[in-house]
Each structure stands twice: as C-alpha cells, then as structure tokens.
N, C-alpha and C positions, 0 to 999 in steps of 0.2 A: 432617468436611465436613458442612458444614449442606444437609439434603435440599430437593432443586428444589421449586417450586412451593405454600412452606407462607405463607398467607393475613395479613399484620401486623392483618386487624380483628377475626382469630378466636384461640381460645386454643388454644396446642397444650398436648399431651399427649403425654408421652415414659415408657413402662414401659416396664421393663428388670429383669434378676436384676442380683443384687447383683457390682460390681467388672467391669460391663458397658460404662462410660464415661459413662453416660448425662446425668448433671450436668455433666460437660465439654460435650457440644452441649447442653446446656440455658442454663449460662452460655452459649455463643457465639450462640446465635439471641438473649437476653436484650440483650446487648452491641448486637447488631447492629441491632436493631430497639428498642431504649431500652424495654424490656418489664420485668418482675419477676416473677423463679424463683418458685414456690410450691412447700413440698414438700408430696410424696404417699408421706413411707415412714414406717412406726407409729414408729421409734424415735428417729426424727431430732426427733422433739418435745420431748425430753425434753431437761431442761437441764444434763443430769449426765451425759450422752456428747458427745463433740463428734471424738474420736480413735477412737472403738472402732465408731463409727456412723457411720464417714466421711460426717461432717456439713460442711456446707460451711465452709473457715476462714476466720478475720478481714480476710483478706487478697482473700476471693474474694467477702466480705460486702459490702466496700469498693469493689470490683467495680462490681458491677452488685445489687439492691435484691432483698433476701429476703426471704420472709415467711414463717410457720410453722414455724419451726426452733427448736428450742432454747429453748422458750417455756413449755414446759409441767413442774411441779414434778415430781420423783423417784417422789415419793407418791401421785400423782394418779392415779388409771386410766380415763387418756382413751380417749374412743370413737372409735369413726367416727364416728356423730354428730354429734358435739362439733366432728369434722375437716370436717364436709359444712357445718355450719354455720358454720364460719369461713372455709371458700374458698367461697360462694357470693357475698359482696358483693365479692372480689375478681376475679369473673370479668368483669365490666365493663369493666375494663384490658386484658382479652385477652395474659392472665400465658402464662407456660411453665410447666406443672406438672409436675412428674418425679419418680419415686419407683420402690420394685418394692413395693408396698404393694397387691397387687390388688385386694382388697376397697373402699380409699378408690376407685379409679377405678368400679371399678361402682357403687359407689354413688351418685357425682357423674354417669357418664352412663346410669344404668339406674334411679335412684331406690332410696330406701333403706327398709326398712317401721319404722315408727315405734313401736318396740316397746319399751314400759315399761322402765324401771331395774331390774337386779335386786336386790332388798332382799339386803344382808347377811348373814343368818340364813341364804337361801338358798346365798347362796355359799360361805359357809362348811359349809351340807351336801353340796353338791357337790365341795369340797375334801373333804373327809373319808371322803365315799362314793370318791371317784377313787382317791383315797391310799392306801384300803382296801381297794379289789375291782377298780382296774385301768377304763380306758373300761369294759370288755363291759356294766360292770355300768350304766352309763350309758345306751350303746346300745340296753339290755335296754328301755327306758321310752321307744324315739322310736319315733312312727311312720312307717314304711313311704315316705313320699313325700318327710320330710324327711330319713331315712337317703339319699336316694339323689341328695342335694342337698350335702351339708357331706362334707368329708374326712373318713374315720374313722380315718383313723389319723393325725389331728389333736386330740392331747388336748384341747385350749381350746376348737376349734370346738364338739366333741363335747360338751363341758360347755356351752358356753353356750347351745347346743340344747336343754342336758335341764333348765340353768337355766329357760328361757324356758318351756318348758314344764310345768315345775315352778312359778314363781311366779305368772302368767296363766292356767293349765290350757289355754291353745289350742300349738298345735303349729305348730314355727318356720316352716313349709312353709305354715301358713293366714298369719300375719304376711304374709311374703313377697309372696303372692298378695292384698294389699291393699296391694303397695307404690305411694304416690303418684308422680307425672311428677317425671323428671329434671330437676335443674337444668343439667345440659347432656347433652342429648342428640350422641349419636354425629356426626351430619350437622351440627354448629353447632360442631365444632372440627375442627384437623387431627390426630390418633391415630395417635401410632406406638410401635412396640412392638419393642425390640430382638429379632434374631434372633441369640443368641448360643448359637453350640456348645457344648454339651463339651466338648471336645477345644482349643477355643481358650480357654474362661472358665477351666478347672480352673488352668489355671499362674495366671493371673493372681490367685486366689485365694487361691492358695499363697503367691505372694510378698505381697500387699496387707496379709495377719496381720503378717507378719516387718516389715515398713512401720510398719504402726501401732505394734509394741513397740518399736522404734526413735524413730519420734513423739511416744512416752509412755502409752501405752493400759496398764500396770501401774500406773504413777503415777496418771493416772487411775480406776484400779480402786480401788487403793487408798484413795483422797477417798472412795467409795461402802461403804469396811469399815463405817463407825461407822453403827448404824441399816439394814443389810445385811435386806432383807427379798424372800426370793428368788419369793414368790408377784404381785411386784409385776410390772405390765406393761414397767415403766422395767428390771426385772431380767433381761428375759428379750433384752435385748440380744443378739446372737451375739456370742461368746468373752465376754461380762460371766461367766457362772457358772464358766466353766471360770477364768480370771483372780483372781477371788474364790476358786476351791477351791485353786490354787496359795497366794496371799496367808495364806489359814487353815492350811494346809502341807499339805493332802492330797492335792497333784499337786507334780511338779517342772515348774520353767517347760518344759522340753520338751515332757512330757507335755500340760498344759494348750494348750499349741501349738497340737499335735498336733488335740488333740479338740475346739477351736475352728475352726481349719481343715474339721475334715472335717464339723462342724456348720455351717460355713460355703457345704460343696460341696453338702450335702445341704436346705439354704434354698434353696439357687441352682435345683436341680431343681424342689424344690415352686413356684417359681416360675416355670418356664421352663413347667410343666406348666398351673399357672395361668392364664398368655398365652392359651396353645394353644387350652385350653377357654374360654376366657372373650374374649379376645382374636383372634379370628381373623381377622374382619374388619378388625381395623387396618391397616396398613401396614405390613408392617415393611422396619423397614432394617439394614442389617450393622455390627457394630462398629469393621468397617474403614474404612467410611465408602464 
C-alpha cells in the first residue's frame, strides 16, 4: 500500500533492511505516478549480480524506467561518490530512490565531504596491516572524534578511516566537518524508512536465500569463479563468498546456505541500527503496509 500524502513534484526516498519489500512500493509509487526507480544499495551496481543482489529483473525493468542498476563493472570500486554524483542530475524528475544502502542516502541528504582517492600503495598497506594485526591495529591510529563516528566493528569502515588518514594526514572526522550543502536536503523530499522487525524480517530472510538458489544465484556465482578477487567491492555481495567457498569445495551447499543466510540476518541488523541512528526523523512505515 502506497503511503497517504507523498508529494509527485518531490523525490521520495524509501530505506529499508534488506528482504524488507521496499522495491515493491518503490515500483508501485513509480507505476503510479509515471516516475523512475533510482537505486540506493552499494551492490545492486554491479553488473555481475542480478539474483544474489535481488536486483531488480528484466521483467520489472520493462516495468516502469530504472536507473543505476547493474551498470557498474565487477572490477570497478565504485564510490559513494561516484553514486552522489550520478543521482544528483536525476533528481529533477523527482525519481523514487530505494535501497538499504545508508550511507548513499546521507550523503545525498546530509552532503558528502570530498575526500581525495586513496592511492593504492596505501590500500594495499591497510590490507596487509588488517590481514596482519586484525582492526585494533587500525583503530590504534584514529583519533578520538572519528572513533566515535564510524562502526568499529566494521572492518572496511575502520580501514577507510585509517586510509584517509593515512594518505591526507587529516583525520576523517576534520573531512566530514567540511562536508559541503546537500544536494537534497531532508525537507525538499518525502523520507521514509522501513520499520521492519525482527521477528517478522528474520523468516523472510530465510526463505528469500532458498529463492535466489532456486532462481540461479549458484549458476550465477559460478560466471564470477574465473578472475575471483575476493577484496573487490563487487565480491563482498552477501552469500557472493560463502557461494564461491561452496563452488571451490570448501563448504557444502548446506553449509554455504547456512552462513549466507545468517550473514544475511546479521546486514539486516547493521542496518535496521543504521535507520535508527541516522534516520529517525524520517517517516517510517510498516512492511505490512
């Protein structure tokens, strides 16, 4: 059910945890108001998931007009960035953006700070020091204001923290605090943000895995053996590594299931948690409708 009172001259925005519905009312407000879905989830870019990233299909393409889907090479390691700057000339059509992607959304409505590439060399010491001594050793080199800004018990956050301030010598928390004006701020769209329990997402989680291997998300994986480079952004799909450790033989399809699934339930949190802190002000609305 499409929520009362959302505006056809403003853009909405729809976050949600993942297997929350949220691209279903995204197509139907699309549908209904002759709009175009934009996506807002890091992996739905990428052109080498389309089943394991329940990306939207051929069928729902033909639909109604999508943009940023399935666009971006395997190899590539797209930014937010990259992401802010390819939905800001679309916001003029006043699209439906949806994703559980929470960082792309704060950055389109809170502004993003425009913080240098990291050179190679460096990321490759940050791979090597993480690989080696675990975050602490990471965490060991941030300061104080930006520790208490990023997830720390988010590997990647946590390095690209110590990158940033590894390769710039400023610390991610002074970046931040020179982030320029949003290109949509809060009050110039409608924002809503699923409130999806526990207790009602977990099934549906369950079964949505069992779905995709049914759909082809093995066969799928399989396209992704040849050239297998597990530090890539495209790799770290949920169920991509456990599917790949099956394929190589060192999970049984069960097992890989298994620890896909609960890598699945345990995204779904980090994001529900994300909303919360980040998103409170939105609106939200129920997956029941």
């Amino acid at each position: 059910m499409i929520p009362a009172g959302l505006s056809k001259e403003r853009p909405v925005l729809i976050a949600g945890p993942t297997a929350s519905g949220k691209s279903a009312l995204a197509m139907e407000i699309a549908a209904r108001d002759g709009r175009v879905v934009v996506n807002a989830d890091a992996s739905q870019v990428y052109d080498n998931w389309r089943v394991l990233t329940a990306r939207p299909s051929e069928q729902d393409e033909a639909r109604v007009p999508h943009r940023l889907y399935g666009h971006i090479a395997r190899d590539h390691a797209y930014s937010v960035g990259e992401w802010l700057r390819e939905v800001t000339p679309l916001l003029e059509a006043a699209p439906v953006i949806v994703g559980g992607t929470g960082l792309y959304f704060t950055a389109l409505t809170e502004g993003l700070a425009e913080i240098p590439a990291t050179p190679p060399e460096i990321r490759a010491e940050g791979d090597q020091l993480r690989e080696a001594e675990g975050i602490a050793a990471l965490l060991a080199d941030l300061d104080a204001e930006t520790l208490s800004r990023i997830d720390q018990r988010n590997p990647m956050r946590v390095q690209r923290a110590w990158e940033v301030w590894r390769a710039t010598g400023r610390a991610l928390s002074a970046w931040q605090d020179d982030t320029p004006q949003a290109a949509l701020p809060p009050d110039q769209a409608d924002c809503l943000v699923f409130d999806a329990p526990k207790d009602w997402l977990t099934p549906r989680i369950d079964r949505r895995f069992d779905l995709m291997l049914k759909q082809g998300a093995l066969d799928e994986a399989a396209a992704n053996l040849d050239g297998w480079e597990p530090s890539l952004p495209s790799s770290k799909a949920i169920g991509a590594p456990e599917l790949i450790a099956h394929l190589q033989g060192a999970l049984t399809l069960d097992a890989a299931t298994e620890a896909a699934t609960i890598a699945t339930r345990q995204f779904a949190k980090r994001q529900r948690t994300w909303f919360r802190a980040r998103m409170s002000a939105w609106r939200k609305i129920s997956p029941n409708g």
